[in-house]
N, C-alpha and C positions, 0 to 999 in steps of 0.2 A: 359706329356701325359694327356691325360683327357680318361677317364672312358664314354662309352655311355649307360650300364646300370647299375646305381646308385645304390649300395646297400648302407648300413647303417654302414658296418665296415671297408669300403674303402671309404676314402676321394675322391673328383672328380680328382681332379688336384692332381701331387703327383712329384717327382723329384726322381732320383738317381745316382748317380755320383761315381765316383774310384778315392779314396785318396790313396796317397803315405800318412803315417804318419810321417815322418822325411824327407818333402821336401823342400824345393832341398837339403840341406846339409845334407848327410847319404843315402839319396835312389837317386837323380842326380848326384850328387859329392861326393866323401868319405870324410869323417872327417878324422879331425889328431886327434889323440889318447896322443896326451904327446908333450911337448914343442921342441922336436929335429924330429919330423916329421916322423919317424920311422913305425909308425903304423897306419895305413887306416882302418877306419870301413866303413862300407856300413849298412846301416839297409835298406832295402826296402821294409818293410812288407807295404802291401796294401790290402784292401778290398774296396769293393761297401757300401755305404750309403744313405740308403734310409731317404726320407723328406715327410711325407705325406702333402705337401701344397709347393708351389711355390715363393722363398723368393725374393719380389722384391730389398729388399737391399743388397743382396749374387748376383744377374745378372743385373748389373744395366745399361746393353746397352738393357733392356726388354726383354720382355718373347715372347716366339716364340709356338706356337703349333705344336705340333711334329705331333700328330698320335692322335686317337682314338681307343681304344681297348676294349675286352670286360670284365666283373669280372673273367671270367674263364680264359682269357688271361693273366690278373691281376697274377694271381694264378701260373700260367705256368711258368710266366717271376720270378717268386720270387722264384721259384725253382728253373730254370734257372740259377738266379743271382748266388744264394749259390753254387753251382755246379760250377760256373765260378770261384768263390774266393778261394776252394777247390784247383781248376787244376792250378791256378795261383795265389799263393797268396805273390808274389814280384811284384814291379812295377820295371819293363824293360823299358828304355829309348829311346834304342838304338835297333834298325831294324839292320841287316847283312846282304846282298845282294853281289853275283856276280860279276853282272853292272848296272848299274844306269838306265835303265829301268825297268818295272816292267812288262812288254810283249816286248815278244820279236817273229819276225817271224821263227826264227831258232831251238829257243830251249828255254823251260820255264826258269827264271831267279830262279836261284835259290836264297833258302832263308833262308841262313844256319841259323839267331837266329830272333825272332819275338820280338816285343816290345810289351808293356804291361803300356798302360797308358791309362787317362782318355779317350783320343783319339779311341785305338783300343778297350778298353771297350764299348765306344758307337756306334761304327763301327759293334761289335759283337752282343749289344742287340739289335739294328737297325734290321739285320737280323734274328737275332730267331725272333723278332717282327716281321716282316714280312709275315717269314715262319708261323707266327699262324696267320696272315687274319689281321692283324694289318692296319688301312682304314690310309695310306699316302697320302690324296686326296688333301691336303691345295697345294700341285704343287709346295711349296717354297722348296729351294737348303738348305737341311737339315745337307749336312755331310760334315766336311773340316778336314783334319786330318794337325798334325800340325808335324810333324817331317821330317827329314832328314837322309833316311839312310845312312850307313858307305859300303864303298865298298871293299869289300879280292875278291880276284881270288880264295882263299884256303878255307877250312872249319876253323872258328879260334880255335883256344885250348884253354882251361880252364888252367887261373895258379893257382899254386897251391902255395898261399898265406903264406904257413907253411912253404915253401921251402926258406931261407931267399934269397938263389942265384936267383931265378923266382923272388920274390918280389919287389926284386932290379930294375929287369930287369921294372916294373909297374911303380917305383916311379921315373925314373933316366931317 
């Protein structure tokens, strides 16, 4: 994003992004805990990370201009941000869906678990940027999300990891 009125304690250009910190292995895939395979961790703690400046060696297919926004927007969105890492602060890989479209003429699909990755982070700030007057006037195709949801008829159940009999049932 680039800033259209320049103050002095906001950089122009600025980046922010949603790190899983143990990925892939502990927040995409669980770790083994001990040499007989017995014990799965998961860590998927994730937050937003802001970059004031644009790292050409971190995006090296270049840099894209998203948007234009203003210092108060600046402000808004960093509020925003925090409040989103608050409501969600594991990175979810995995969407849950119904059926495999996401409209349906019949009946809304449902959407029994959401995912939570860099993707739907920028999919979310996109929109609150928008909703504050955020200028998307550059016309280029800004949003691609990259996952694959999982399809239940049913709503799924949480196991319950403590239970060595469910656990089983995860690893086996």
């Amino acid at each position: 994003f680039r800033l259209k009125d320049k103050a002095q304690s906001v950089p122009e250009e600025f980046t922010v992004q949603w790190y899983a910190f143990d990925f892939p292995f502990g927040a995409f895939l669980p770790k083994m805990t001990d040499d007989s395979a017995e014990l799965l961790l998961w860590d998927n703690t994730a937050c937003a990370h802001y970059t004031p400046a644009v790292d050409p060696h971190r995006w090296t297919k270049g840099e894209q201009l998203v948007g234009t926004i203003t210092g108060k927007d600046f402000n808004d969105f960093s509020e925003w941000t925090v409040e989103y890492c608050r409501s969600r602060p594991g990175y979810q890989a995995f969407e849950v869906w119904d059926r495999p479209l996401l409209v349906s003429t019949h009946q809304p699909t449902k959407k029994w678990a959401s995912s939570n990755t860099c993707s739907s982070f920028t999919e979310a700030a996109l929109d609150y940027l928008y909703q504050l007057g955020a200028d998307f006037s550059s016309g280029k195709q800004i949003l691609r999300r990259s996952y694959c949801p999982l399809i239940s008829k049913t709503q799924p159940t949480k196991v319950n990891m403590n239970d060595s009999k469910e656990a089983m049932l995860v690893r086996d």
